[in-house]
C-alpha positions in Angstrom: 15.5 16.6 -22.5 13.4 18.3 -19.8 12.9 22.7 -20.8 13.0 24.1 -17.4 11.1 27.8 -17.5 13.9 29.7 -14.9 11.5 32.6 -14.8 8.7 30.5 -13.7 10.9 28.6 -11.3 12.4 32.3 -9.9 8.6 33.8 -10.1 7.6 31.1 -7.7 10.1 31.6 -5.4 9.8 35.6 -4.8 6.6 37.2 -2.4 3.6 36.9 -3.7 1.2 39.9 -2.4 -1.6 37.6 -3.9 -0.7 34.9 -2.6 1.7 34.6 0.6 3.5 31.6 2.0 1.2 30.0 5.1 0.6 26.5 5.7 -2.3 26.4 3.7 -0.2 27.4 0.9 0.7 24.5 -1.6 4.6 26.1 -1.9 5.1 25.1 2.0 5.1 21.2 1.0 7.8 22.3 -0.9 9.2 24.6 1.4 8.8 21.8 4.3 10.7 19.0 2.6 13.6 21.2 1.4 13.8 22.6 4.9 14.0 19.1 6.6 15.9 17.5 4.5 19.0 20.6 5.2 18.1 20.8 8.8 18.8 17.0 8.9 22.1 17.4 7.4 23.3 19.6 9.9 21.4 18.3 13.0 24.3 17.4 15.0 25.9 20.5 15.5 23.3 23.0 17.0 25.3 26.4 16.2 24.7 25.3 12.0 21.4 23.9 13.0 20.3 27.4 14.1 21.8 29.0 11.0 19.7 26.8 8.7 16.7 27.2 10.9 16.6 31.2 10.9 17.9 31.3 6.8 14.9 29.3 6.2 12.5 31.2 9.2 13.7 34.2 7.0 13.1 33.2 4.0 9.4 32.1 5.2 8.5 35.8 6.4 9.9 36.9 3.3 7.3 35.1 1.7 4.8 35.7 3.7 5.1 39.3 4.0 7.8 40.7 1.5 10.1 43.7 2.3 8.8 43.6 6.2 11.4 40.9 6.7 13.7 44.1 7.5 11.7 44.9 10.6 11.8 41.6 12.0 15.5 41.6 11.5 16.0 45.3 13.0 13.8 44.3 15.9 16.4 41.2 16.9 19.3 43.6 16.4 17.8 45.9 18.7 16.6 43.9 21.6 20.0 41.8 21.1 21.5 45.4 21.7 19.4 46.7 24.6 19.2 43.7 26.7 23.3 43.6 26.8 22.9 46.8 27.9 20.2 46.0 30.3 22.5 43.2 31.8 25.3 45.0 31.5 24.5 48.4 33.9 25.1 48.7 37.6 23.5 50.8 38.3 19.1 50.1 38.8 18.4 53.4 37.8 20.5 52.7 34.0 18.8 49.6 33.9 15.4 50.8 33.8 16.1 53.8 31.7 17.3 51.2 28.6 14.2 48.8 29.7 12.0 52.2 29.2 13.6 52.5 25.8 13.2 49.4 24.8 9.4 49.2 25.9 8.9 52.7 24.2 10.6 51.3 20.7 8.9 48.1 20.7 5.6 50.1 21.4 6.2 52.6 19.3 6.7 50.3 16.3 3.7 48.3 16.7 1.4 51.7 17.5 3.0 53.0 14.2 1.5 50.2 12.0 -1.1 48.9 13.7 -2.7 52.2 15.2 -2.4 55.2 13.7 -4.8 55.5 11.2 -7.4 54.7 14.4 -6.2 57.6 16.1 -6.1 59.8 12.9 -9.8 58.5 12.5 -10.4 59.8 15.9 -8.6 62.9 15.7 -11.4 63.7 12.6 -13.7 63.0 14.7 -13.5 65.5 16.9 -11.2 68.3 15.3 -12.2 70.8 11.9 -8.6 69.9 10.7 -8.6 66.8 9.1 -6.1 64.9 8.3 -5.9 61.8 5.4 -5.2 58.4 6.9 -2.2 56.5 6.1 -3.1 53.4 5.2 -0.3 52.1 6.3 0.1 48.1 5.8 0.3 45.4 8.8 3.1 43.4 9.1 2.0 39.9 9.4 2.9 38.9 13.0 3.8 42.2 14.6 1.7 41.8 17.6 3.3 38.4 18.1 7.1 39.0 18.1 6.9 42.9 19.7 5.6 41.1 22.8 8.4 37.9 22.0 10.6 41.3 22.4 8.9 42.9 25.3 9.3 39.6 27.5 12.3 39.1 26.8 13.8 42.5 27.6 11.4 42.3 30.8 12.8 38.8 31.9 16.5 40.4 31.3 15.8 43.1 34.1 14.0 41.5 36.3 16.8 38.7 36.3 15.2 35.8 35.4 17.4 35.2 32.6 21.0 36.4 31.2 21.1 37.8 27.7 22.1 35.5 24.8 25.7 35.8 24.0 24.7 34.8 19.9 22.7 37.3 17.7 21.8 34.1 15.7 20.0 32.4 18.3 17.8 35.3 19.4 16.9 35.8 16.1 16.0 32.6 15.5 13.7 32.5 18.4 12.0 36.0 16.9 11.6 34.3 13.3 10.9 30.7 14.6 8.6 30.3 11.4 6.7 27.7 13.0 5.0 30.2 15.3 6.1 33.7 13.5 3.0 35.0 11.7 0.4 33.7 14.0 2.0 32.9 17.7 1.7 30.4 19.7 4.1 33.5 21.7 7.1 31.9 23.4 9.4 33.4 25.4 13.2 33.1 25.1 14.0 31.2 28.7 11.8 28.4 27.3 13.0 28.6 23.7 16.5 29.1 23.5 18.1 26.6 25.6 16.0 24.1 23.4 18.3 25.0 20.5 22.0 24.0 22.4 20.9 20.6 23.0 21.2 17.2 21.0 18.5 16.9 18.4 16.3 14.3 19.3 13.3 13.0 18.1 11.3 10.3 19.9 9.2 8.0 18.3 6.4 9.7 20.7 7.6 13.5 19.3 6.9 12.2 16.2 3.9 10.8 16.5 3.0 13.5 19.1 3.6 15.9 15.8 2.2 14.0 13.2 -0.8 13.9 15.3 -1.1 18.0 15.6 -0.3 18.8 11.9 -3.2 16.3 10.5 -5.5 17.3 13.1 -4.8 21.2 13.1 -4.9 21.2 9.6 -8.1 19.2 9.3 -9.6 21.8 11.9 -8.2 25.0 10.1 -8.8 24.1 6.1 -11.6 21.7 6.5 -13.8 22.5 9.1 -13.4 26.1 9.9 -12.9 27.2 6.0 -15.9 25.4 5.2 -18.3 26.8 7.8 -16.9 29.8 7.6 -17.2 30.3 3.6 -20.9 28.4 3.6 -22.4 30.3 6.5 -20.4 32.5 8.4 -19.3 35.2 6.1 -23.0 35.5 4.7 -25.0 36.1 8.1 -22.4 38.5 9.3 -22.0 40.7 6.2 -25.6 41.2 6.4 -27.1 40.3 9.4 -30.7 42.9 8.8 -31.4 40.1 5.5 -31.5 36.9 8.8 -33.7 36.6 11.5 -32.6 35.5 14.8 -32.3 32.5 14.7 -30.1 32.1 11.8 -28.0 34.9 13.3 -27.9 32.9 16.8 -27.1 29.3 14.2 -24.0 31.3 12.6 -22.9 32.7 16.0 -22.8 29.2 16.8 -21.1 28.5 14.2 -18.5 31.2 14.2 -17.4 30.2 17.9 -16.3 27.2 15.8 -14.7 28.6 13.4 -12.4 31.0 15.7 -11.2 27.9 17.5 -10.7 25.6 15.0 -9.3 28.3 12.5 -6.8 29.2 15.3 -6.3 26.4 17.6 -6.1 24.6 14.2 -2.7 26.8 13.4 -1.2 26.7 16.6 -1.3 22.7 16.5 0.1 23.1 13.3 3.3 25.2 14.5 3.6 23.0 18.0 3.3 19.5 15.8 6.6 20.9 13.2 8.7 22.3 16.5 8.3 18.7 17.8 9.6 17.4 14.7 12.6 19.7 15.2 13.4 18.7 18.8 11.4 21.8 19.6 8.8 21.8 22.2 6.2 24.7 22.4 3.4 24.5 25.1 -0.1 24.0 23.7 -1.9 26.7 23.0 -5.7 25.7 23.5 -7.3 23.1 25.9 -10.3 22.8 25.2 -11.7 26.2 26.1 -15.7 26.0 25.6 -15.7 22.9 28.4 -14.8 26.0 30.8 -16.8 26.5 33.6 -16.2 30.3 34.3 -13.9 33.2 32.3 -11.3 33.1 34.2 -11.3 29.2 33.0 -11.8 29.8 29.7 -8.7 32.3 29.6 -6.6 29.4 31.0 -7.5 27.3 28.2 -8.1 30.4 25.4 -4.8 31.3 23.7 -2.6 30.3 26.8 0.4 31.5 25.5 -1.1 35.3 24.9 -3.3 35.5 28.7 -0.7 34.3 30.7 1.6 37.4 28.5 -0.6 39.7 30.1 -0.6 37.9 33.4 3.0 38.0 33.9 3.7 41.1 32.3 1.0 43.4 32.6 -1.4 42.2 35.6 1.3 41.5 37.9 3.1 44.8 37.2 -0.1 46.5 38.0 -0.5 44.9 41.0 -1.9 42.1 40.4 -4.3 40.9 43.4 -2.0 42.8 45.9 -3.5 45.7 46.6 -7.1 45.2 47.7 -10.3 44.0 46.2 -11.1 47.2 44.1 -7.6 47.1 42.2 -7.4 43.7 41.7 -10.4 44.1 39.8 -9.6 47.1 38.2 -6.1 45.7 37.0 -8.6 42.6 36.0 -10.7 44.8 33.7 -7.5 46.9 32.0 -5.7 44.0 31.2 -8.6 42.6 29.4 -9.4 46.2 27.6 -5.2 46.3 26.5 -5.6 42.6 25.3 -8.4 43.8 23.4 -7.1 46.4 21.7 -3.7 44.4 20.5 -6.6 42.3 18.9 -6.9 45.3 16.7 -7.4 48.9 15.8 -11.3 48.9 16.6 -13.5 50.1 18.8 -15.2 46.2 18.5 -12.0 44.9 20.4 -11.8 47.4 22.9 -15.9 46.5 23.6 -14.8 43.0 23.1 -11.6 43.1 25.8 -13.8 45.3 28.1 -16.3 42.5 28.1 -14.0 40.1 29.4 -12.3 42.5 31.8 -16.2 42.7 33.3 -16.8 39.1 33.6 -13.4 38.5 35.3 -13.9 40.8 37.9 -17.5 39.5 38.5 -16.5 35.9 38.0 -14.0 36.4 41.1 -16.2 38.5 42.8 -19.0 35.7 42.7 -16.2 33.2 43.7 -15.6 35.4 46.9 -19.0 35.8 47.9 -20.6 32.1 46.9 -17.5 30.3 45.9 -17.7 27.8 49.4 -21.3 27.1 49.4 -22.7 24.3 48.2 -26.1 23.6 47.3 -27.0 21.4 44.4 -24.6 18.7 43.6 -21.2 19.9 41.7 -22.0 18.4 38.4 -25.3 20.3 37.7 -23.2 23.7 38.5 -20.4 22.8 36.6 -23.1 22.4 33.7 -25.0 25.3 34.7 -22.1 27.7 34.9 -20.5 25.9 31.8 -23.3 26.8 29.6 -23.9 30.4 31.1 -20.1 30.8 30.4 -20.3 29.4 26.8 -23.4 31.8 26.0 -21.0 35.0 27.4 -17.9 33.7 25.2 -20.0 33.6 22.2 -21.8 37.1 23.0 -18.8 38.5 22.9 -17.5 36.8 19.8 -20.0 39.2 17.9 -17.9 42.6 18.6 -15.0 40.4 17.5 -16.1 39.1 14.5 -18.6 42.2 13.0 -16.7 44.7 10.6 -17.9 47.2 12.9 -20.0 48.5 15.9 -23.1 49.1 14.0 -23.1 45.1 12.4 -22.5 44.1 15.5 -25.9 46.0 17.2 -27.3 44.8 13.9 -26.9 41.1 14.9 -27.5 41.4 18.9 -31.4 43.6 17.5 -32.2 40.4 15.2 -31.6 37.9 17.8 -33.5 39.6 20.6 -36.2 41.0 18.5 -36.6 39.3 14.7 -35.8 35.4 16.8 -38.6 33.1 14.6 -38.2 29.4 14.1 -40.4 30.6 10.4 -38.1 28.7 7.3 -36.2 27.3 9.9 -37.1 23.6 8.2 -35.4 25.8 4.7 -32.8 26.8 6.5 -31.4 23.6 7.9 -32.0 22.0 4.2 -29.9 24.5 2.8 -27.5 24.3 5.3 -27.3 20.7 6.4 -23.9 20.3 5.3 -22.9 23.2 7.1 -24.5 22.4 10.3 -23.2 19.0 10.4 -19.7 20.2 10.2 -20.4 22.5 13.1 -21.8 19.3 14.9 -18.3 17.5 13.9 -16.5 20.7 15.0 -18.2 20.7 19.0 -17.6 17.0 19.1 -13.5 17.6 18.0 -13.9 20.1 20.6 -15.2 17.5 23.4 -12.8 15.0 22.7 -10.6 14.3 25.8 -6.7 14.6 25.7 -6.3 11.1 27.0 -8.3 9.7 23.8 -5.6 12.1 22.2 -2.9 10.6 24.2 -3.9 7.0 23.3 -3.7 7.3 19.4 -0.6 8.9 19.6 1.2 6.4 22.0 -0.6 3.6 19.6 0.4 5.0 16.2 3.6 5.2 17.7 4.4 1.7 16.4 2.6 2.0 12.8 5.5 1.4 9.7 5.7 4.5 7.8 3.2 3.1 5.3 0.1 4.3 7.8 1.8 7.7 8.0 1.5 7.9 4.3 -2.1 6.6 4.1 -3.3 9.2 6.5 -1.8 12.1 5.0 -3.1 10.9 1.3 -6.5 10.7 3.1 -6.0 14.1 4.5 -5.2 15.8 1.2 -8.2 13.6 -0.6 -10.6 14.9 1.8 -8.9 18.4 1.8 -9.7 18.2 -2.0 -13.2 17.7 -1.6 -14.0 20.5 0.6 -11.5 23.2 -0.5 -12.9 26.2 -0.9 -12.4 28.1 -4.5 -10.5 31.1 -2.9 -7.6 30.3 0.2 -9.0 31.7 3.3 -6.5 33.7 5.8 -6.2 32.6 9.1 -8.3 34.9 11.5 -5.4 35.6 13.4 -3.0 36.9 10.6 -4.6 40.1 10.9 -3.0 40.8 14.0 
């Protein structure tokens, strides 16, 4: 007779602060299985389909972030509430008084736990009366679903869509667990009327899914743990003990690891929703073959730059009020996207960054944009390359702890830059610099070489499926790192 240890059982199934439920977590195969095998039961009547989906979505931030479920839960309630109200007033002036509450809540939730010990910190700063921080905790994923709210409550008003008559279904598409703690961000016109149709998965969905998971998860917990953990963490804890060009090597490699690491998740979340009948619009294309910034935002977390298009550049103004504002609405929507990033001066340097090389990259578009010189392949490389160099620049205020590291690391590659114990360096890090080389070359990989596996494996009996996830986990095995690391993006 088997003993079954109930508290063991029961311990296992309760938040873990240690140890909370992501998808590098070996408690989501479980999690997985017994989600797909319910949703399965019920997938042919959409109204119990969504029940199971947002119990189990639920459940997921539950584990993933304990007690802070609540505030995911009040949030749906609330924008359910407002956007019925919204919808519901006559009047233009009533409608943008509930939209200003709404923005004001949603706002004023997210400031409350993500900045106020900044602004305490600043306060000390510059006052004799000083007052203890908080240290208040970050719910995993606030950033994500307060601007899921925002656009949804935005779209509502503007009258792009009608609010949705079921509290279960916006809920669901605010804990979509798929996409909860780390984004992609979707918006409820795209989501929601996903959910009322038939479930249907094609062959090419699922292969199209398979696809994603393997490959995100070989990019997040292979290659971007590993470089990460080997090289990454060391240089930038201490940049002063590297010279240059180890500093410039782990720069390198860190542009890896925020793509991977990321782009790795997001594939992750699209490749489930597609085995749900669920599609979500990729995330990343490919963003370091960019051959300006404002490129490289159209293929850098899509689903978070075109937020701030929509809902923040275009309610400033947009380009349509001269050269000067269009630049200047250019520069604060990069400086507000930086500081969602975080509570930290280094986002703030790191959005203002981008904000300046927008507005230069159109102004150089303006001025130079129809000439042509040299033949368009040598610029595309030339601008590629000075783009790539200004991404990774300005990956150092968004990776250093703080403003001094990051000055730290910029003074060692412009002053201490020797190739002296380079020939050390690369022995001791061959491993490490190879997986860098493997991550660039993932990165180059074109989406119709993606395009052909998937419509070939398309045809494959369930046997290869089952061969390439047992080589997956082998290989996972091998390079697992002794201590999980958290996605980059779960901090905000």
């Amino acid at each position: 007779m088997i003993n079954i240890d109930w508290k063991s059982v029961l311990s296992q199934l309760q938040y873990d602060v240690q140890n909370p439920l992501l998808f590098n977590n070996g408690f989501f195969v479980y999690f997985l299985v017994a989600f797909i095998l319910c949703y399965y039961l019920f997938r042919k009547n959409y109204k119990h389909r969504a029940i199971v989906l947002t119990l189990f979505s639920l459940y997921f931030f539950y584990k993933a972030s304990g007690a802070f479920v609540g505030i995911v839960i009040l949030s749906a309630f609330f924008n359910y509430g407002i956007s019925n109200l919204i919808f519901k007033a006559k009047k233009k002036i009533i409608k943008k008084v509930f939209l200003f509450w709404s923005i004001i809540i949603n706002l004023g939730v997210l400031f409350y736990f993500k900045y106020t010990d900044f602004f305490i910190d600043i306060y000390n700063n510059f006052s004799q009366l000083k007052f203890d921080p908080l240290h208040i905790l970050l719910p995993i994923g606030i950033s994500f679903f307060t601007f899921e709210n925002l656009s949804y409550t935005i779209d509502v008003y503007r009258g792009e869509i009608e609010p949705e008559k079921g509290i279960v279904n916006y809920l669901l598409f605010l804990s979509f667990f798929p996409k909860l703690v780390m984004g992609p961000i979707v918006r409820a016109k795209d989501f929601i009327p996903q959910l009322k149709k038939d479930y249907f998965v094609s062959d090419s969905d699922f292969s199209r899914g398979f696809y994603l998971i393997v490959t995100g998860l070989i990019k997040k917990l292979i290659i971007s743990d590993y470089i990460s953990v080997n090289l990454v963490n060391y240089v930038f804890d201490g940049p002063n003990l590297h010279n240059g060009f180890e500093c410039l090597v782990a720069l390198y490699g860190y542009a890896i690891v925020i793509y991977c690491d990321f782009s790795g998740y997001s594939d992750v979340a699209i490749g489930i929703s597609k085995w749900m009948g669920i599609s979500i619009p990729p995330n990343f294309m490919s963003p370091y073959q960019s051959n300006s910034v404002s490129e490289f935002w159209r293929r850098w977390h899509i689903s978070l730059s075109s937020w701030l298009r929509d809902y923040l550049y275009i309610s400033m103004g947009g380009n349509r009020k001269g050269k000067f504002r269009t630049n200047l609405n250019l520069f604060l929507t990069m400086l507000i996207g930086g500081f969602w990033h975080g509570a930290s001066w280094n986002f703030i340097i790191w959005g203002a960054m981008h904000g300046i090389g927008l507005a230069i990259n159109k102004l150089w578009s303006s001025l130079f944009g129809k000439i042509k010189i040299v033949p368009k392949f040598i610029t595309n490389f030339v601008f590629g390359i000075i783009t790539f160099h200004f991404v990774c620049f300005c990956w150092i205020f968004f990776k250093a702890s703080n403003l001094d590291t990051a000055m730290q690391f910029i003074h060692q590659i412009v002053y201490q830059f020797t190739f002296d114990g380079a020939n050390e360096y690369f022995e001791n890090y061959k491993y490490v610099i190879i997986m860098i080389a493997i991550g660039y070359l993932i990165h180059l990989i074109p989406d119709s070489f993606s395009d052909s596996v998937i419509e070939k494996q398309k045809s494959f009996p369930l046997v290869y499926y089952v061969i390439v996830m047992m080589g997956f986990i082998a290989l996972y095995s091998f390079f697992k790192s002794a201590e999980p690391v958290m996605p980059i993006y779960l901090q905000f």
